[in-house]
ROGU-413657 format. One record per residue (C-alpha): residue in three letters; residue number from 1; y negated, z, x negated. Coordinates in steps of 0.25 Angstrom, whole numbers. Layout:
BEGIN
ALA,NUM,Y,Z,X
...
This chain:
BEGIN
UNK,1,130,152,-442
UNK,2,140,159,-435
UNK,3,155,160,-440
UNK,4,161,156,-428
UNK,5,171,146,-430
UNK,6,183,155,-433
UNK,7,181,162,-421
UNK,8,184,151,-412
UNK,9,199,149,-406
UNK,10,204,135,-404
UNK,11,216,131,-395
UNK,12,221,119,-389
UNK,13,224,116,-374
UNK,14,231,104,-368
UNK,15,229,97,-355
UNK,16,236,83,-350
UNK,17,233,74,-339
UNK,18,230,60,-334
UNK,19,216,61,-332
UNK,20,206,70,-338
UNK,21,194,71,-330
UNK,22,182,74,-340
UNK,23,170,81,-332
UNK,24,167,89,-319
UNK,25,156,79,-311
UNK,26,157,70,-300
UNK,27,162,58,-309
UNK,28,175,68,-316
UNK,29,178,75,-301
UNK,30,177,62,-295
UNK,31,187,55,-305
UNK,32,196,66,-304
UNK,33,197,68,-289
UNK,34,198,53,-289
UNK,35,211,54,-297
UNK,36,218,65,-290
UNK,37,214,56,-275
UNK,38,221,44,-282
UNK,39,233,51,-288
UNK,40,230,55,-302
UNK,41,231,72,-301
UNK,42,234,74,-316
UNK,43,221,76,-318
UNK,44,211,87,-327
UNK,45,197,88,-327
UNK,46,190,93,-339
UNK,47,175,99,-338
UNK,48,165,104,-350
UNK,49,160,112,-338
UNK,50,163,111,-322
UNK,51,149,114,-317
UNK,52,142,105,-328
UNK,53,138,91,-328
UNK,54,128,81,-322
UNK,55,136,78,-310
UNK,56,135,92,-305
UNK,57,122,97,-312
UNK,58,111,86,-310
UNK,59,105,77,-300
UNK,60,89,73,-294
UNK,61,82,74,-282
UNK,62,92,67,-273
UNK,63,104,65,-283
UNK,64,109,49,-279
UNK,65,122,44,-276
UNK,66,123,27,-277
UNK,67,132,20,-268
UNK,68,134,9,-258
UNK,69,125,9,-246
UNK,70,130,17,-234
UNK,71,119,17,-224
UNK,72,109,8,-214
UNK,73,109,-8,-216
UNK,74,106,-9,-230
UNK,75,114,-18,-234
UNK,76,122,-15,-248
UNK,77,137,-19,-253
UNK,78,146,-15,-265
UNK,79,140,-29,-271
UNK,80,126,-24,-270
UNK,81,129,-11,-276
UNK,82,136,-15,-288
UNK,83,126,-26,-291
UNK,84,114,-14,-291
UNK,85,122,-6,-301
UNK,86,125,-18,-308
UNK,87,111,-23,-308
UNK,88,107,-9,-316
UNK,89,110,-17,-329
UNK,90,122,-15,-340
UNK,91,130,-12,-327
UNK,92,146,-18,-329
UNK,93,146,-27,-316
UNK,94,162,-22,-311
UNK,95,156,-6,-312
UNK,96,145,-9,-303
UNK,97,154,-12,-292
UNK,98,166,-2,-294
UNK,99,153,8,-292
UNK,100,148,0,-280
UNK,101,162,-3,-272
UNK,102,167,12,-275
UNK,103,153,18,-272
UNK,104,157,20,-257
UNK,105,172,25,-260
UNK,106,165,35,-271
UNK,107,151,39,-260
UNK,108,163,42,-249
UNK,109,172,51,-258
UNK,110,159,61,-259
UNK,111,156,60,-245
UNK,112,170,64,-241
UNK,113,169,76,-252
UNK,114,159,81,-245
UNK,115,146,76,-255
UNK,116,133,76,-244
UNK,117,129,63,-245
UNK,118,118,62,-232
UNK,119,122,53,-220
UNK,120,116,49,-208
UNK,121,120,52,-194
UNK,122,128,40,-195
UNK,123,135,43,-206
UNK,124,127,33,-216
UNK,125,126,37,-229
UNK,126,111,35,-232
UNK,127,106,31,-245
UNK,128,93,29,-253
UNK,129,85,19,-264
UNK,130,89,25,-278
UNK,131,83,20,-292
UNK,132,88,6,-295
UNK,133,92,1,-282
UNK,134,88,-5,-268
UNK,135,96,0,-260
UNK,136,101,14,-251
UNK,137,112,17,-258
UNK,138,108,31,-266
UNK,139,113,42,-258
UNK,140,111,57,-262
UNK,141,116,71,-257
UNK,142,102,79,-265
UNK,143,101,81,-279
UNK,144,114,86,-282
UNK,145,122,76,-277
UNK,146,131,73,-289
UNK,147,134,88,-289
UNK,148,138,89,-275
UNK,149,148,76,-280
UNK,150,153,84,-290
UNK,151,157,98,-281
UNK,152,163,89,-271
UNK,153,172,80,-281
UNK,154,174,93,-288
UNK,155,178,100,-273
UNK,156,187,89,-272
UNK,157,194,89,-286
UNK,158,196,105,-287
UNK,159,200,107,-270
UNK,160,208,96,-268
UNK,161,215,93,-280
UNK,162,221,100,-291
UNK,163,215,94,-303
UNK,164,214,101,-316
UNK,165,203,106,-324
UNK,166,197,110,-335
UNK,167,182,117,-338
UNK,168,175,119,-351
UNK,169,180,107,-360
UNK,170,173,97,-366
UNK,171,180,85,-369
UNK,172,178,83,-385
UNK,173,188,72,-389
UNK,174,194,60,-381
UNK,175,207,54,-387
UNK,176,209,41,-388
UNK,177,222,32,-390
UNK,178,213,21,-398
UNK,179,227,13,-400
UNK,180,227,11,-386
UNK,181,211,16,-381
UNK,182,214,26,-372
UNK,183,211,40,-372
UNK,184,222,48,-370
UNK,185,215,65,-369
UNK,186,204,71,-373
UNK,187,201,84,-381
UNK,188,191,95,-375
UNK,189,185,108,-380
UNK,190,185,122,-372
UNK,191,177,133,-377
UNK,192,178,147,-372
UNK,193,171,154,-380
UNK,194,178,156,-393
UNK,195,190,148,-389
UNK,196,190,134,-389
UNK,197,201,125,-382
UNK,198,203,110,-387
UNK,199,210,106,-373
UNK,200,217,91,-376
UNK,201,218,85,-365
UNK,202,229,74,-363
UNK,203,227,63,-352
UNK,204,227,49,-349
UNK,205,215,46,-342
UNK,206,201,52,-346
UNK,207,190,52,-334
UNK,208,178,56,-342
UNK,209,165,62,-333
UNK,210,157,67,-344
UNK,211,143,64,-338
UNK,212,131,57,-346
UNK,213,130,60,-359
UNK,214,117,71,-356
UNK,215,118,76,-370
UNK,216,112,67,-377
UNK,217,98,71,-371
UNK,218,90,83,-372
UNK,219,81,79,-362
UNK,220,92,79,-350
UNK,221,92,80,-336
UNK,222,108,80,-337
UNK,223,114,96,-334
UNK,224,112,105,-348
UNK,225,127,107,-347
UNK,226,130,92,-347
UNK,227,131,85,-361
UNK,228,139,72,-359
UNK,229,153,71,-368
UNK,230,152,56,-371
UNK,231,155,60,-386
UNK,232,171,59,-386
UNK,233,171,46,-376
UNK,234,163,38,-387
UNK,235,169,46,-400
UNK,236,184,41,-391
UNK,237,178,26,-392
UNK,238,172,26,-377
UNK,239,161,17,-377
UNK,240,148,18,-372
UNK,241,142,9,-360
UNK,242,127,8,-359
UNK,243,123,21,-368
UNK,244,108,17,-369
UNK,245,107,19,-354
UNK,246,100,32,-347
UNK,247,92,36,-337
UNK,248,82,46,-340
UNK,249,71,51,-331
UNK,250,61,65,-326
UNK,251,70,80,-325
UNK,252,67,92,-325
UNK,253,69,99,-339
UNK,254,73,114,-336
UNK,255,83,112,-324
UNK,256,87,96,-327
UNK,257,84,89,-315
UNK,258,81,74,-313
UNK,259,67,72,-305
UNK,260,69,61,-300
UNK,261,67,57,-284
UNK,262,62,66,-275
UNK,263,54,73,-288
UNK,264,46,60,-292
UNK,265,43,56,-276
UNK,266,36,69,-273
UNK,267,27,66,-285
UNK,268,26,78,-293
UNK,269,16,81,-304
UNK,270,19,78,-320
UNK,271,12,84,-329
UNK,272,14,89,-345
UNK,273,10,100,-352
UNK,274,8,102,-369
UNK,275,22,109,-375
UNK,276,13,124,-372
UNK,277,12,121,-358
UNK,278,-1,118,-358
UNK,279,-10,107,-354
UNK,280,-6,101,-341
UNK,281,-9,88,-337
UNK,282,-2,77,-328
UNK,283,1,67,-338
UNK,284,6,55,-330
UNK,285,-7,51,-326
UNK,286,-9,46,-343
UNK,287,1,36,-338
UNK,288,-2,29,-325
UNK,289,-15,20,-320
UNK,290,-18,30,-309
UNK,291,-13,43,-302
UNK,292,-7,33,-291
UNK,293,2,27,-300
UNK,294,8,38,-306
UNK,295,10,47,-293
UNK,296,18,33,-288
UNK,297,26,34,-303
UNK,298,30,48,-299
UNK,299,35,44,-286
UNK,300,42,32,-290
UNK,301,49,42,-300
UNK,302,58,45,-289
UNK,303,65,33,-289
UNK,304,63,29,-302
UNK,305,66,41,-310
UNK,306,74,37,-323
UNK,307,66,32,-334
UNK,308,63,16,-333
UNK,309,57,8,-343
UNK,310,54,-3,-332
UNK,311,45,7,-325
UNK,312,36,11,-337
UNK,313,25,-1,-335
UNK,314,12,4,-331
UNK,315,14,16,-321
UNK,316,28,14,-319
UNK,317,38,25,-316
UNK,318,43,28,-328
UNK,319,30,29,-335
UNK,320,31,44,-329
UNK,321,44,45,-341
UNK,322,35,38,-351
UNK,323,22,48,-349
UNK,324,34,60,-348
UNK,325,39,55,-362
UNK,326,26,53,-367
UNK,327,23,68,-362
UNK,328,35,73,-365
UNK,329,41,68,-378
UNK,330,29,62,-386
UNK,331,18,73,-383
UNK,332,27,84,-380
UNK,333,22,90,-367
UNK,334,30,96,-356
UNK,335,31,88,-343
UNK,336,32,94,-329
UNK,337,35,89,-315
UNK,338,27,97,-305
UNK,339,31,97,-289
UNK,340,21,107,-286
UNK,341,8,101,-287
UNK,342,3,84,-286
UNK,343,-1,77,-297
UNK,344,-16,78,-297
UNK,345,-17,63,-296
UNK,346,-10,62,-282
UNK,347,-21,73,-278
UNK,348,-32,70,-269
UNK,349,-40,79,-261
UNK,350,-30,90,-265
UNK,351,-18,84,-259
UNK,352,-7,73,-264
UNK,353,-11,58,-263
UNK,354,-1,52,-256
UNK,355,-9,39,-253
UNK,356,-9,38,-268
UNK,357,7,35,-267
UNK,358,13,21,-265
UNK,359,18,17,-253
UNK,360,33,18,-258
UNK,361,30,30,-263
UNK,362,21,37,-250
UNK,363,31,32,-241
UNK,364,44,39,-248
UNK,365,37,54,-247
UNK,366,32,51,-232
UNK,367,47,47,-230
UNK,368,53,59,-237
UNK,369,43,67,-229
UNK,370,35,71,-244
UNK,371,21,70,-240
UNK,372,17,85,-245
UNK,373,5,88,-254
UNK,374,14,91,-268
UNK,375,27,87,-274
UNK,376,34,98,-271
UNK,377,32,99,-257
UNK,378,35,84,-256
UNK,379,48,87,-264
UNK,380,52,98,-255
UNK,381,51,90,-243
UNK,382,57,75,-249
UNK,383,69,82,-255
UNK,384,68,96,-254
UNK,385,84,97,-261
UNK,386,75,93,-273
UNK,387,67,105,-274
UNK,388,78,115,-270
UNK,389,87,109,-284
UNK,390,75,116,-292
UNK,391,74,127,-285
UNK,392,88,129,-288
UNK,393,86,130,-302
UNK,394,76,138,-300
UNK,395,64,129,-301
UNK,396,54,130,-291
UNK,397,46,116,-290
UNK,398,37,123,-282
UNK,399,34,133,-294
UNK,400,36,124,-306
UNK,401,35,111,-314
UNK,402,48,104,-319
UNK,403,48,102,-333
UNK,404,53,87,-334
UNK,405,57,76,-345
UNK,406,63,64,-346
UNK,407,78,68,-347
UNK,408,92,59,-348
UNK,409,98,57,-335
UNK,410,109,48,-335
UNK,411,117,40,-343
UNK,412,118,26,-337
UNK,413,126,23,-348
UNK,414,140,30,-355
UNK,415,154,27,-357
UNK,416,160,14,-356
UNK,417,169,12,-344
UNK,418,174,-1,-336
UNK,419,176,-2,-321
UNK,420,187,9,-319
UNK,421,177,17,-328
UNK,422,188,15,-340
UNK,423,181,16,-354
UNK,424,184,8,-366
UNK,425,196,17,-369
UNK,426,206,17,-359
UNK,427,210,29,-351
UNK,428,194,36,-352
UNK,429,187,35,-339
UNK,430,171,39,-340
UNK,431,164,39,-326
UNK,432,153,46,-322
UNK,433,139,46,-331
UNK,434,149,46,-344
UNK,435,151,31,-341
UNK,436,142,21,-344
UNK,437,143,11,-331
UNK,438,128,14,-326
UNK,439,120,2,-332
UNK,440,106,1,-336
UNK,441,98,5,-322
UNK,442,108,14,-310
UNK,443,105,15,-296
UNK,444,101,31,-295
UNK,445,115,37,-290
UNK,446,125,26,-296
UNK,447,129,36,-305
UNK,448,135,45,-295
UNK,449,141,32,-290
UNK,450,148,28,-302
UNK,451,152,43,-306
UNK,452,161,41,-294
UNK,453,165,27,-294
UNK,454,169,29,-309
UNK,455,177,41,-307
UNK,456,184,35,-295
UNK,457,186,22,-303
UNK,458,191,29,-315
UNK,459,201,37,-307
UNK,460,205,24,-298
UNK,461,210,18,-312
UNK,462,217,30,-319
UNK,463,226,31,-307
UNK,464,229,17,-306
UNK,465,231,15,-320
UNK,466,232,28,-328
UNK,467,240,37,-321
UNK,468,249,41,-334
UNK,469,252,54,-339
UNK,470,246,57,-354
UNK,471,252,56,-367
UNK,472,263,66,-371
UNK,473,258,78,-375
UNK,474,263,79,-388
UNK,475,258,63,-390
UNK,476,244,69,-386
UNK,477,244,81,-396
UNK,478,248,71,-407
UNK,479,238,62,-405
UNK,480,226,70,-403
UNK,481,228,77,-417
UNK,482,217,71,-424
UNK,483,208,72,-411
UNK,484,211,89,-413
UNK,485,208,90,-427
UNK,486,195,81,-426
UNK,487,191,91,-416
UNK,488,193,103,-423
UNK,489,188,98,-436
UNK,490,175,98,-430
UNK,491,176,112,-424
UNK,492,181,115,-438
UNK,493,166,110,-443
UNK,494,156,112,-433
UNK,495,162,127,-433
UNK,496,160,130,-448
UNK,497,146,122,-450
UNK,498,135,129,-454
UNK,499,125,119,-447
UNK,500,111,120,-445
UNK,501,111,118,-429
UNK,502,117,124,-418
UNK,503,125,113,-410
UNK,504,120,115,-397
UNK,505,104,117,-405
UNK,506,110,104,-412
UNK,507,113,96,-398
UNK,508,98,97,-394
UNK,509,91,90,-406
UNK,510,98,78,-405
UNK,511,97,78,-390
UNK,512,82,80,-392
UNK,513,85,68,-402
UNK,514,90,59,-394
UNK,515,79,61,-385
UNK,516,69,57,-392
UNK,517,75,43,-395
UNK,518,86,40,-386
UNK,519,82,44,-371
UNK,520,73,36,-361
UNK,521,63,31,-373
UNK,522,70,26,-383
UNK,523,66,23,-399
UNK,524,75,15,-407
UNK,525,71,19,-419
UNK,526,71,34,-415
UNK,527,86,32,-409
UNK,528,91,24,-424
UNK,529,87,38,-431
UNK,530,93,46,-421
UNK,531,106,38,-421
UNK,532,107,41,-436
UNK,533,105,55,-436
UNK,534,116,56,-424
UNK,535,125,50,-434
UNK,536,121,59,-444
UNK,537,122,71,-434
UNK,538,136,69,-430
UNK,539,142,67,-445
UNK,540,137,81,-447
UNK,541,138,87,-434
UNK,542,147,97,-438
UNK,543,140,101,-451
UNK,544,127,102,-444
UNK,545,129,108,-433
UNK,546,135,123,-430
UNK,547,139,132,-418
UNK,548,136,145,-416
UNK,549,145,152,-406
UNK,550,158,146,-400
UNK,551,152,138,-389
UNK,552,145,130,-399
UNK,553,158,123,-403
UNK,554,158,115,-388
UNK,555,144,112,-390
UNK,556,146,106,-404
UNK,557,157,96,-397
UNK,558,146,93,-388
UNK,559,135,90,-397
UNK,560,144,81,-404
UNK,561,148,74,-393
UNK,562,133,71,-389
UNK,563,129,68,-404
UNK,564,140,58,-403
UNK,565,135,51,-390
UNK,566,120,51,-395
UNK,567,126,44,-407
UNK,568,133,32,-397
UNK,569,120,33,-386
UNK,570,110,31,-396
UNK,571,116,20,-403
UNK,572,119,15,-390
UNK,573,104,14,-390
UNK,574,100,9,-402
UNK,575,110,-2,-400
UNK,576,104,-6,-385
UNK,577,89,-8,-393
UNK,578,96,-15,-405
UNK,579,102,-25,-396
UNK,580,89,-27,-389
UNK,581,91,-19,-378
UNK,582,79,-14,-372
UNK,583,71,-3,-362
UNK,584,79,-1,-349
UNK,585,86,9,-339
UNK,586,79,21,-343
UNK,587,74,20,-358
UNK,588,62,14,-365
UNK,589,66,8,-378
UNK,590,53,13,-386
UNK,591,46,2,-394
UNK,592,37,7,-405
UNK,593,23,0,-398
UNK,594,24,8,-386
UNK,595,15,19,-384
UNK,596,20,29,-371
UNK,597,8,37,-372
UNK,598,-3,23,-366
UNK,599,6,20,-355
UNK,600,-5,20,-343
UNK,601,-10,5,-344
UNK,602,3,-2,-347
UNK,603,14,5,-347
UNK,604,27,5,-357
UNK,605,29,-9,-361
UNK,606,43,-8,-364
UNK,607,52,-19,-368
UNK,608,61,-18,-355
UNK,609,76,-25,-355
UNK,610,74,-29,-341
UNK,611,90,-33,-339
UNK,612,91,-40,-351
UNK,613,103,-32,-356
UNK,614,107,-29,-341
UNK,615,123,-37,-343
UNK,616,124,-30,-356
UNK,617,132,-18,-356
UNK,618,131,-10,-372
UNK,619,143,-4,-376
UNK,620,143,8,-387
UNK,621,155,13,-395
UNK,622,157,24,-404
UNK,623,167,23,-416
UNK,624,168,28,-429
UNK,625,155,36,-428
UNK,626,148,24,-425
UNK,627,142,16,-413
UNK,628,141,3,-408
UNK,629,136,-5,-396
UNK,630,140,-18,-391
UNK,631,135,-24,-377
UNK,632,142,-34,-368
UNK,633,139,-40,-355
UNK,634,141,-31,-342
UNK,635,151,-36,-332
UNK,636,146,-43,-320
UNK,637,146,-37,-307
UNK,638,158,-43,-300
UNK,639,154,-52,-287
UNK,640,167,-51,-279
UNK,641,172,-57,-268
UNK,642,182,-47,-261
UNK,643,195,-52,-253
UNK,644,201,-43,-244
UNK,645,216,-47,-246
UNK,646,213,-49,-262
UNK,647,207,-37,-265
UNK,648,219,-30,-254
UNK,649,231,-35,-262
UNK,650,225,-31,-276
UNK,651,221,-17,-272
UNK,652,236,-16,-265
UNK,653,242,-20,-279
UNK,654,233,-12,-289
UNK,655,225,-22,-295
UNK,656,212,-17,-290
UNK,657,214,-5,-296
């Protein structure tokens, strides 16, 4: 071990506003500009890392945007929208329709900050099908479209105004009042090297834009540099809205892509080989009747992309995940994506079968003009942005395979938040992927949506009602004694253990843990042993574990938090099954008769919720160092009938506010 604990400094820095801004993505700039427009400026943000984060790190083919229809004659309305999302199952009834009546106001704000949105000569916003709707409504700017959203709103927020902020803390601690539950400031940690800053932060307000909790998994396609910090919301007494719901799908491995869209329509080649490289062989072919089937699967992966367990009968599209896991997980094999050769079942003649394609599926590549011989000439021609992404990273698709899994994608799921995008303890704001107002099954892009409506929403309500200045300094200090000796008490420990494991080494065993039990296939007995030892793990954490230079001290924070969240997650789980939840959204809730590796004939025969539990919404708490679930019914989606003078004379005197 190394002695390195009395060579650390550790000073204290203060801060005070009315609203601390947690995060650097869309949601966090979004909620920020919002307050400053409105009239708010006593404002800080607070960043682990500027240039981090899923918002301005990630995306697919043609990265969606969901919002009201704004071209041709298809008829749509607020109504419609909102009774789409609420449709999607565990969905609160009054959030569908703050997202769908503020989706324009939200759209509109990016256009005019200069986000490329495509229109037509006319001005139209166009828009496409996405998964889990019938309408036009997606829209997209290309693959990085929640990271053009991000520079703008960032654009707007530094250029303009004259917000504060603060880069390199991680937000450990949130304080709460509990006689009255609210928060009243947060405590971060700054590390530069051998120095470490325990900057308190004294506000009013807390917008908290975090992102999903990507931690948790090892198998990821969130940014390495993203880990979630949805520790100190539950050890605050947040709670947690719909925990057991992901979406989980195909990405690439070495540079974390989804591949979804335009990869899965061209209709690359799959195939696995033995953990030496050796023994190549297309293996989807052990799960579908006929070569015709599983090149139509492939295609109708494009739309269908997160793991479903309504689509693993007999050569649905999700039997491609089930055959990847089977590959993957139970006989340890590698499995790749190739765009520069066909599948040797769409091969007739030497050249790619398209008469062996459905219509559906035919006429979407003679559309997007993708009737070349291979996948990746087709690619190149259907969406050549697509192809130009890996080439920036310096993948070649026209050189080499994609080493792919199944990987965590988005948590539907998160923190507890009302109609303002208010949690259960007043003053604490999440919005973006942090809050849990998603539902069971999304329209692909809402989430974008909702990241903005909420932070527009959450700043609407601090101004209105929230615009005080913080406790007195002196009050603050008091009350946030015991917060500060708890904190340094753990320093105190984790830097004079003499564990057996790293932190950071630490971290990915019980990502690789959770895993195993806890991701898209789920295993009740698996996840109750896991549970256990993540009890176990977090007594000892700091007798366990050790750190080995300076940096490690942030990263054992980190690893707490996350240990903490897999505690509340998987029970969150357990408790779902227990209730008699059953497989939906994107997870298969394993039985013990099912055997993945004879699925050709007939399928998985999951026992499938089908809605049963759709007006039920779980909620999960964290206290005392245990957990506990309770569900209740959603609310219903609010039929109004709008009067023009009604609505007039209450939004003149505040109430609609």
């Amino acid at each position: 071990m190394i002695q390195i604990d009395n060579k650390i400094k550790f000073q204290t820095e203060y801060r005070e506003c009315n609203t601390l801004v947690v995060g650097s993505g869309s949601a966090a700039y979004n909620a920020a500009d919002w307050l400053y427009t409105l009239g708010q400026h006593d404002i800080q943000i607070v960043t682990e890392g500027q240039k981090m984060g899923t918002s301005r790190n990630t995306g697919s083919d043609k990265q969606t945007y969901y919002k009201l229809s704004l071209a041709d004659d298809e008829p749509d309305s607020v109504y419609a929208m909102a009774k789409t999302l609420f449709s999607g199952g565990s969905v609160d009834g009054d959030t569908a329709l703050v997202e769908a009546a503020n989706s324009i106001k939200s759209f509109m704000k990016l256009v005019n900050l200069g986000v490329p949105f495509p229109k037509d000569q006319y001005g139209q916003y166009v828009g496409y099908r996405t998964d889990h709707d019938e309408t036009q409504r997606a829209t997209s700017c290309g693959p990085l479209t929640s990271k053009l959203m991000t520079e703008k709103l960032e654009s707007s927020v530094f250029g303009r105004k004259n917000i504060k902020f603060m880069d390199h803390v991680r937000i450990v601690k949130i304080l709460v009042d509990e006689e009255i539950n609210s928060i009243f400031g947060a405590i971060g940690i700054k590390q530069v090297e051998n120095v470490v800053t325990w900057v308190q932060f004294n506000c009013t307000n807390i917008i908290y834009a975090t992102g999903g909790p990507s931690g948790l998994y090892r198998r990821s396609v969130y940014p390495v540099t993203q880990t979630g910090a949805h520790g100190p919301a539950f050890l605050a007494g947040v709670h947690g809205k719909n925990l057991t719901e992901w979406q989980y799908g195909i990405a690439s491995t070495e540079f974390r892509w989804n591949l979804s869209g335009s990869y899965q329509q061209v209709i690359p080649k799959y195939y696995s080989v033995d953990k030496d490289g050796n023994d190549k062989r297309e293996f989807l072919m052990d799960y579908f009747s006929t070569g015709k089937d599983m090149l139509n699967a492939i295609f109708l992966k494009g739309y269908q992309w997160p793991f479903d367990p309504r689509k693993i009968d007999t050569n649905g599209s999700s039997i491609i995940d089930i055959a990847i896991y089977v590959e993957e997980i139970l006989k340890k094999r590698k499995v790749f994506i190739d765009y520069r050769e066909n599948s040797r079942y769409a091969i007739k003649d030497n050249s790619f079968q398209f008469t062996f394609l459905n219509n559906t599926a035919f006429e979407y590549l003679e559309n997007s003009n993708a009737l070349q011989d291979t996948p990746i000439e087709r690619l190149k021609s259907m969406n050549y942005p697509a192809y130009e992404l890996y080439a920036s990273h310096g993948i070649d698709l026209e050189k080499m395979p994609l080493n792919i899994s199944i990987c965590a994608q988005h948590n539907n799921g998160g923190l507890e938040a009302n109609n303002w995008w208010e949690s259960n303890i007043k003053h604490f704001f999440p919005v973006g992927e942090v809050c849990g107002n998603f539902g069971v099954y999304r329209p692909g892009g809402s989430a974008l949506n909702a990241n903005q409506v909420g932070s527009l929403r959450a700043a609407e309500y601090i101004n209105s009602h929230y615009c005080v200045a913080p406790i007195l300094k002196e009050n603050f200090l008091f009350k946030i004694k015991s917060d500060m000796d708890e904190l340094e008490n753990f320093c105190d420990e984790i830097l004079k253990s003499e564990g057996s494991m790293n932190v950071k080494r630490y971290r990915e065993n019980f990502q690789k843990r959770f895993d195993e039990c806890g991701a898209y296939i789920r295993d009740i007995r698996s996840m109750k042993k896991t549970y256990l030892r993540i009890e176990n793990d977090i007594k000892k954490f700091t007798h366990e574990n050790r750190i080995d230079k300076f940096t490690d001290l942030k990263q054992a924070f980190i690893s707490f938090d996350l240990l903490i969240s897999e505690l509340v997650y998987l029970k969150a789980f357990i408790d779902y099954a227990e209730d008699g939840g059953k497989s939906r959204g994107s997870y298969l809730i394993k039985e013990e008769q099912m055997n993945f590796d004879q699925v050709k004939r007939y399928g998985i025969k999951a026992k499938l919720d089908n809605g049963k539990r759709d007006n039920l919404i779980q909620i999960t708490s964290f206290k005392d160092g245990k957990v506990y679930s309770d569900f209740r019914e959603r609310h219903t989606l609010p039929h109004t009938k709008s009067w023009f003078e009604e609505i007039y004379n209450n939004y003149r005197n505040g109430s609609s506010h």
